[in-house]
N, C-alpha and C positions, 0 to 999 in steps of 0.2 A: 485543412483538418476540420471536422465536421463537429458539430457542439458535443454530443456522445463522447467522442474522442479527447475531443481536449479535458469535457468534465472528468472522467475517467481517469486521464491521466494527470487532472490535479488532486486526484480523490486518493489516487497512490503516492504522488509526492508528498501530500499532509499524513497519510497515513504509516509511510515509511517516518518522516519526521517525528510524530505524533510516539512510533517504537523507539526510535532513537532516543527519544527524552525519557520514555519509561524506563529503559534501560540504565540509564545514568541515574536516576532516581533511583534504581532499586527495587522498584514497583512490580513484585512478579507476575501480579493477576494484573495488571495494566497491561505487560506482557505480554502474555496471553493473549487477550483479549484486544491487542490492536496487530501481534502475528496471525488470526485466525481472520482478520478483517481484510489486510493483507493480502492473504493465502485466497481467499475470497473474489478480491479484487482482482488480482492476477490471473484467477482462473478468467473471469469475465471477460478480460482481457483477451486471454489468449480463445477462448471460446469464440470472438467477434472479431478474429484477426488483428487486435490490437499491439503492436510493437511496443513491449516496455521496455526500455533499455537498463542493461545491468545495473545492480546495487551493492554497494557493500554491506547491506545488512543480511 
């Protein structure tokens, strides 16, 4: 796995992380703004044929 790659997909596991805690908080606009980041990442992702493997979020 290439540095791209792994950074990438540590930048979604923190970031899925990062929505899980806003959520439990309550946090709407944290919310937001770590699903938009997210939704971001994941295009990037799949833009540069990156495998993300399913989430429960």
């Amino acid at each position: 796995m290439d540095a791209f790659t792994a950074g990438l997909l540590q930048r979604i596991r923190a970031t899925e992380s990062d929505l899980t805690r806003a959520r439990n908080e309550g946090d709407d606009f944290l919310v937001e703004v770590e699903q938009g980041e997210l939704d971001d990442l994941r295009r990037l992702a799949a833009e540069h044929g990156v495998e993300v493997g399913a989430s429960s979020l």
